[in-house]
C-alpha positions as CSV (number, residue, x, y, z in Angstrom):
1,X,268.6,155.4,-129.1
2,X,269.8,157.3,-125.5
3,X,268.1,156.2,-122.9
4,X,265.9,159.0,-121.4
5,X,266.6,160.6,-117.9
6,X,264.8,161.1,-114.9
7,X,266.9,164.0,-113.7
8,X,268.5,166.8,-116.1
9,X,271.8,166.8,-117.1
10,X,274.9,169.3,-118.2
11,X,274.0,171.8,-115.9
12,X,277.0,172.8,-112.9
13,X,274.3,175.3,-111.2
14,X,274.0,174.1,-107.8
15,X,270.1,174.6,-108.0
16,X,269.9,171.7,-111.1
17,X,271.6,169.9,-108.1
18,X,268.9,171.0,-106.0
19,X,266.0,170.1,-107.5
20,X,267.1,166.3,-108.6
21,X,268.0,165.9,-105.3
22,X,264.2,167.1,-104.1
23,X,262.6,164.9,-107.2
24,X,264.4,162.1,-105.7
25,X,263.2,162.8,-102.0
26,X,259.1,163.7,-104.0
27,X,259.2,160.2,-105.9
28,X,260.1,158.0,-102.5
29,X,257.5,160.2,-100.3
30,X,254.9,160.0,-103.0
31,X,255.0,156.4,-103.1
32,X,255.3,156.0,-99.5
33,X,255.7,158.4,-96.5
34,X,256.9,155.4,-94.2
35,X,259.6,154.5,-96.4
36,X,260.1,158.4,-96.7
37,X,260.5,158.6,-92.9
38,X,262.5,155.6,-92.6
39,X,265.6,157.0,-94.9
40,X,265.5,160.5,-92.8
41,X,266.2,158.0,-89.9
42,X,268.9,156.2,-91.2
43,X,270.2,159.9,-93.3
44,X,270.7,161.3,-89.8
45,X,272.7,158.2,-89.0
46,X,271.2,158.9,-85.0
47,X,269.9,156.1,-82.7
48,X,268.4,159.3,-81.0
49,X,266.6,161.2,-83.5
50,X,263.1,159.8,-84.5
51,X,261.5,161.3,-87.5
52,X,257.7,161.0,-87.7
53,X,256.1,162.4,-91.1
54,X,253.9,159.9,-92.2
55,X,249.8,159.0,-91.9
56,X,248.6,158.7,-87.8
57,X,245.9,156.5,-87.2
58,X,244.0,156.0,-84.2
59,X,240.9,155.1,-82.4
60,X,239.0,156.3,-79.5
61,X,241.2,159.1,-78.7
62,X,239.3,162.4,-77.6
63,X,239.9,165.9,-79.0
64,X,242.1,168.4,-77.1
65,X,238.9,169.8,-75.4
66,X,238.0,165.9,-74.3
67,X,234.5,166.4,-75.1
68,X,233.7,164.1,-77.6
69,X,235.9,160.3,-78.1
70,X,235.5,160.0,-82.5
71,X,235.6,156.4,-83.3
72,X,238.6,156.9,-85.8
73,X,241.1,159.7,-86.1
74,X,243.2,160.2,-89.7
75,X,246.2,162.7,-89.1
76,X,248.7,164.0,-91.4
77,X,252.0,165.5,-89.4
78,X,253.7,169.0,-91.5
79,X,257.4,168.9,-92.4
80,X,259.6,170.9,-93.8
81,X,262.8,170.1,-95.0
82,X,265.0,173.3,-96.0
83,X,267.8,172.0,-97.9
84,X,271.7,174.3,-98.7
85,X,273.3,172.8,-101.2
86,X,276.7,173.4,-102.1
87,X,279.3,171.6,-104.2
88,X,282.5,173.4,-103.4
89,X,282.3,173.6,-99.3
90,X,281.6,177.3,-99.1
91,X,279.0,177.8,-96.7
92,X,278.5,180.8,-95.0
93,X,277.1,181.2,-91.3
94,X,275.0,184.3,-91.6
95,X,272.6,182.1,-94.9
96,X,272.4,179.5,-92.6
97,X,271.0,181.7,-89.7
98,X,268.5,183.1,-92.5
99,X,267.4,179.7,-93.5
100,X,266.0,178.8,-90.1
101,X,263.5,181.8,-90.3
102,X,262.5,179.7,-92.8
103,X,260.7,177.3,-90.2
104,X,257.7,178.1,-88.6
105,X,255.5,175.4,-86.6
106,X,255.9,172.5,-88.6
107,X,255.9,169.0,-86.7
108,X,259.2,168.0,-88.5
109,X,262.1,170.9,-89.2
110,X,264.8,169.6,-91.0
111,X,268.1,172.0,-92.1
112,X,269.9,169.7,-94.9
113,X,273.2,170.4,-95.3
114,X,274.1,169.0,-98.4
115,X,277.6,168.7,-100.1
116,X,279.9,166.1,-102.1
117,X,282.0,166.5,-98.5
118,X,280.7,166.9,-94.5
119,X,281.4,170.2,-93.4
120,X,284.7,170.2,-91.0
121,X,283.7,169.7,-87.5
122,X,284.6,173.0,-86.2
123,X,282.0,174.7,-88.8
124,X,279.5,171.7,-88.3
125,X,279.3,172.3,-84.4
126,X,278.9,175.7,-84.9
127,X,276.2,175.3,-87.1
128,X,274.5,173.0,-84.4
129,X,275.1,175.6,-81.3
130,X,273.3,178.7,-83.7
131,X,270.4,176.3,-84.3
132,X,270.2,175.4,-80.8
133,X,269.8,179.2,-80.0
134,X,267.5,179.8,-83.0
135,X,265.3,176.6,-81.2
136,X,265.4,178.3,-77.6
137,X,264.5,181.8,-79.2
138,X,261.8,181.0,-81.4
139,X,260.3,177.7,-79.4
140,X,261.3,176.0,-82.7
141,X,262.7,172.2,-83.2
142,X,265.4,172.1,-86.3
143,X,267.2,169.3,-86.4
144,X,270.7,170.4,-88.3
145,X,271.5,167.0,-90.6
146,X,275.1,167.1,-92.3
147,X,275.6,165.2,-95.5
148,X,276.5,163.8,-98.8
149,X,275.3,162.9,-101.7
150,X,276.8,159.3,-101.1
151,X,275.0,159.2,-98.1
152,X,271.7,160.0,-99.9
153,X,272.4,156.9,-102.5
154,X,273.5,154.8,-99.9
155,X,270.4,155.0,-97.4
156,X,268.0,155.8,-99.9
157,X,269.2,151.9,-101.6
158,X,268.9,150.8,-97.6
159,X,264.5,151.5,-97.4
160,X,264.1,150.1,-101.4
161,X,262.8,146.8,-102.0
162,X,263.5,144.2,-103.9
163,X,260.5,144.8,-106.2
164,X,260.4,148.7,-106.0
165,X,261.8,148.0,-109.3
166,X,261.4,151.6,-110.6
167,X,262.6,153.0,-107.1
168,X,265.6,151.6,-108.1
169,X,265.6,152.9,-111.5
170,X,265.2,156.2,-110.4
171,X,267.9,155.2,-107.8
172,X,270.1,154.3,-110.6
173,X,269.9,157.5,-112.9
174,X,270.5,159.4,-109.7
175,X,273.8,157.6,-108.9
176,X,274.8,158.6,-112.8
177,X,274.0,162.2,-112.3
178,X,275.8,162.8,-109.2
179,X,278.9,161.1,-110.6
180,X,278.9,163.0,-114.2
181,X,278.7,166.0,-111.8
182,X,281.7,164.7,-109.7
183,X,279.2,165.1,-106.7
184,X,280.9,161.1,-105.3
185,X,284.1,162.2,-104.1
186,X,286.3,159.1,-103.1
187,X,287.9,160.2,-100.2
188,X,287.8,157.7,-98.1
189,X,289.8,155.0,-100.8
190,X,292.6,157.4,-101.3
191,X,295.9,157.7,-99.8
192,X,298.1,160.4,-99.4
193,X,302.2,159.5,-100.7
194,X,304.2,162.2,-99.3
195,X,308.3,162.5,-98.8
196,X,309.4,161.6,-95.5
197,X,312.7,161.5,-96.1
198,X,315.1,162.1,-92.9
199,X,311.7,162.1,-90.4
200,X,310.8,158.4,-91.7
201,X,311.7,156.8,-88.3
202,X,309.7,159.0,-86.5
203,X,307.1,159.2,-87.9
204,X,306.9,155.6,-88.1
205,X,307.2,155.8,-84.0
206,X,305.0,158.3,-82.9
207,X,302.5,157.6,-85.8
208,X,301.9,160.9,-86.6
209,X,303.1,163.6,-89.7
210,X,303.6,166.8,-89.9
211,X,303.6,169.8,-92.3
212,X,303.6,173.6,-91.9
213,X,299.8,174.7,-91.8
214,X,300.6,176.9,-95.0
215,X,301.2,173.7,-97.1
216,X,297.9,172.6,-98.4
217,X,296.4,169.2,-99.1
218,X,293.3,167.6,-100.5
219,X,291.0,165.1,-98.7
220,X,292.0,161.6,-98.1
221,X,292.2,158.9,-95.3
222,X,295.0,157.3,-95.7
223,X,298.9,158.0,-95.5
224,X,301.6,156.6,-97.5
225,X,305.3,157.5,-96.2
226,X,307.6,157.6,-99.0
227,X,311.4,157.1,-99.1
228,X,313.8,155.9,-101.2
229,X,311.3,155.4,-104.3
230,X,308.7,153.4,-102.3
231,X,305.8,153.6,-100.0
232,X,307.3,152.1,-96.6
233,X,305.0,152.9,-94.3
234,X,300.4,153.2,-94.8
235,X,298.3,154.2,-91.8
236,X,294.6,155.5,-91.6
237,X,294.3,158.8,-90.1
238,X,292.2,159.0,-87.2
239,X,293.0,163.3,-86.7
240,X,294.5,166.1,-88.7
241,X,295.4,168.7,-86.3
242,X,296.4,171.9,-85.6
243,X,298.3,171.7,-82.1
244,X,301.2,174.3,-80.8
245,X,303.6,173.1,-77.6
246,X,304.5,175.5,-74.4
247,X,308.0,174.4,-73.8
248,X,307.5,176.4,-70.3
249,X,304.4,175.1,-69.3
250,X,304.5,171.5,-70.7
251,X,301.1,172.7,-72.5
252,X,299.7,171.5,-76.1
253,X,297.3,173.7,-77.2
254,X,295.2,172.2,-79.8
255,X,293.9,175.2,-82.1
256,X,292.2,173.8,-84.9
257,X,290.8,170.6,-85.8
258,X,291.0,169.7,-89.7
259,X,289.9,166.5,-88.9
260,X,288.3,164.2,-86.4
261,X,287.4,164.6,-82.5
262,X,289.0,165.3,-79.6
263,X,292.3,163.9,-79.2
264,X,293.3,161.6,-77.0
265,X,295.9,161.8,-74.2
266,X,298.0,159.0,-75.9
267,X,297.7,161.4,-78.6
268,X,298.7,164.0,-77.2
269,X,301.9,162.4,-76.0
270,X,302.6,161.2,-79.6
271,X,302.5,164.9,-81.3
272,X,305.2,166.0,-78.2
273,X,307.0,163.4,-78.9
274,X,307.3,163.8,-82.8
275,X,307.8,167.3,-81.9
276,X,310.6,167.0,-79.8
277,X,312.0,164.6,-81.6
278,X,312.5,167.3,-84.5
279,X,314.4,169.4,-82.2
280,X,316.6,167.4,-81.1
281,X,317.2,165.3,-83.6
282,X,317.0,167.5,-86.9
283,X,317.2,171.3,-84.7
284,X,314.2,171.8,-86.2
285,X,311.1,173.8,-84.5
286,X,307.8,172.5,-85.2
287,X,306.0,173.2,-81.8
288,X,304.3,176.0,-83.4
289,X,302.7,176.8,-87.0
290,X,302.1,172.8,-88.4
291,X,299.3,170.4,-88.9
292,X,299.5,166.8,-87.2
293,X,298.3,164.1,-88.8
294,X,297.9,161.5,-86.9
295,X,297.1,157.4,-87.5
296,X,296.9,154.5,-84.5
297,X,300.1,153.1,-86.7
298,X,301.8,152.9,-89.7
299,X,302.1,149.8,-91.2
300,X,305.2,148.5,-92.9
301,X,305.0,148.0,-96.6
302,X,306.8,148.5,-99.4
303,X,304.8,149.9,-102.4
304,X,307.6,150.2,-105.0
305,X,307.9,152.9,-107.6
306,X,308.9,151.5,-111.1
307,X,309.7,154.3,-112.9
308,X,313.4,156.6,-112.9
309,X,312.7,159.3,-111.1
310,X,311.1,160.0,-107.1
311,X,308.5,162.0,-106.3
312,X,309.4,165.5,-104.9
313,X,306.4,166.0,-102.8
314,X,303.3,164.1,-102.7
315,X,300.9,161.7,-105.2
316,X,297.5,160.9,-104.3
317,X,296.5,157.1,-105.2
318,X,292.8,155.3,-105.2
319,X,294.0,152.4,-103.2
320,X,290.4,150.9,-104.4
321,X,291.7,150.9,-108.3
322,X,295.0,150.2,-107.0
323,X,294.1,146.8,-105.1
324,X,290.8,146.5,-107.9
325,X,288.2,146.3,-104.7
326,X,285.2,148.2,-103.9
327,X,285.5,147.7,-99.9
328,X,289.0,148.3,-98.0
329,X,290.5,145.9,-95.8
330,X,292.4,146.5,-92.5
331,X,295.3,148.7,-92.6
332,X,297.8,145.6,-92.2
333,X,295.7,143.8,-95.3
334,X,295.9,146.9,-97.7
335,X,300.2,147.1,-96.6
336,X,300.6,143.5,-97.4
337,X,298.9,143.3,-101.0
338,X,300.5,147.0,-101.6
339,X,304.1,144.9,-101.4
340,X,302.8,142.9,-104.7
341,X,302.1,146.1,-106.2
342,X,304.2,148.7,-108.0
343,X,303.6,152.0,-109.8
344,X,305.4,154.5,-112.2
């Protein structure tokens, strides 16, 4: 006999999404608002932000008019948490303006962003700077919360019990449905193999990659320089960038960020370098029109292909199946048990 479901199935609307998602958030307010409140703190992932939505008690506190002192007061603080959902990344600036007329003079205003990746940060600060001037305008207090549904499944399991055994089971069927919907992307176990080729040595150097800004790629966190039928080199990216180099006034202009924050001035110093480098060592010009991605180091290792022929391009790899672990180690760890490896 199938085991019955707490939340529907078969279903790639993003509203299906939707609504689990809100059953899930119903069935831990329901059985307690302080637990409730205590995974929007740790879902905001903030030491700074404080959410208060549950049951206020208190005694011998006067009215606003201070003409009478009750014995006991019982308060119940309004929230409303207005939630955009979507699975591929396509938000749109304009809805997102529209949600926040949503809000009106609740206690707690919450705009969930919700989607199997973050937002960029270019789009997420954005986001933050309308609702800022939506707060000012309209003497309103959103709070704009970016995040995934791995988050949700991680910090909802943080404010369960031991014996909130059917918490857990709820918990449980959740997890399922957002991974037959491919809503628990992987992104940060995989690791990017591309050609290096003639640049190898540089890039090993400087630390940092590059490719035209045309030249897509999907998500991942690691890198993998390939040559000569192996992985020789792993790093972690810390930035994917788009940066473009004034010869004339020694400038880098950093016009796009595809990943990460604000660079740092050794950063900066790395990117000219790999840049110049490709001039004068290849007579190539990639000061202008590429993406940089950058890592503290790449790590020598030697993840050998088996097979007959090379890759021509790229190959994306779970390093967790790869190395059969669940939690990744440091960058030199994962290089040295990627040597007792192979693949084909």
């Amino acid at each position: 006999m199938s085991r019955v479901h707490y939340f529907q199935r078969y279903s790639q609307k993003e509203n299906v999404v939707t609504n689990n998602t809100l059953l899930l958030f119903s069935r831990l307010y329901n059985h307690s608002p302080a637990r409730f409140e205590d995974f929007l703190n740790a879902l905001s992932g903030d030491g700074n932000l404080t959410f208060d939505v549950g049951m206020q008690f208190a005694q011998q506190e006067g009215n606003t008019k201070r003409n009478s002192v009750p014995d006991g007061l019982i308060t119940q603080k309004s929230i409303k948490v207005v939630i955009e959902t979507k699975l591929y990344g396509n938000y749109g600036l304009s809805q997102l303006s529209n949600h926040l007329e949503s809000f009106e003079n609740e206690d707690t205003q919450v705009l969930l962003l919700l989607d199997p990746r973050k937002p960029n940060d270019e789009f997420l600060t954005q986001v933050i700077s309308d609702v800022k001037s939506f707060n000012q305008a309209n003497d309103t207090q959103v709070i704009c919360l970016a995040t995934t549904f791995t988050e949700i499944i991680k910090n909802f399991d943080s404010v369960l019990l031991d014996y909130d055994l059917e918490l857990h089971e709820i918990l449980g069927d959740y997890r399922e449905f957002c991974d037959s919907m491919s809503l628990l992307p992987r992104d940060e176990m995989v690791m990017r193999a591309i050609v290096t080729g003639y640049t190898f040595h540089e890039n090993m150097e400087f630390g940092v990659y590059y490719d035209p800004i045309d030249r897509g790629f999907s998500n991942h966190a690691y890198l993998g320089l390939y040559k000569n039928k192996s992985v020789r080199g792993i790093g972690k990216l810390t930035k994917i960038v788009h940066a473009e180099y004034d010869k004339e006034t020694d400038e880098l202009n950093l016009v796009a960020y595809q990943e990460g924050a604000e660079i740092t001035e050794d950063e900066k110093n790395r990117i000219i370098g790999v840049m110049r480098s490709a001039e004068e060592v290849h007579g190539w010009n990639v000061y202008t029109g590429h993406h940089f991605f950058v890592v503290d180091e790449f790590v020598a290792t030697n993840f050998n292909k088996s097979s007959k022929y090379p890759i021509q391009r790229s190959k994306y790899f779970d390093l967790g199946e790869v190395l059969d672990i669940e939690v990744l180690p440091s960058d030199s760890e994962i290089a040295t048990r990627l040597t007792e490896k192979s693949w084909s």
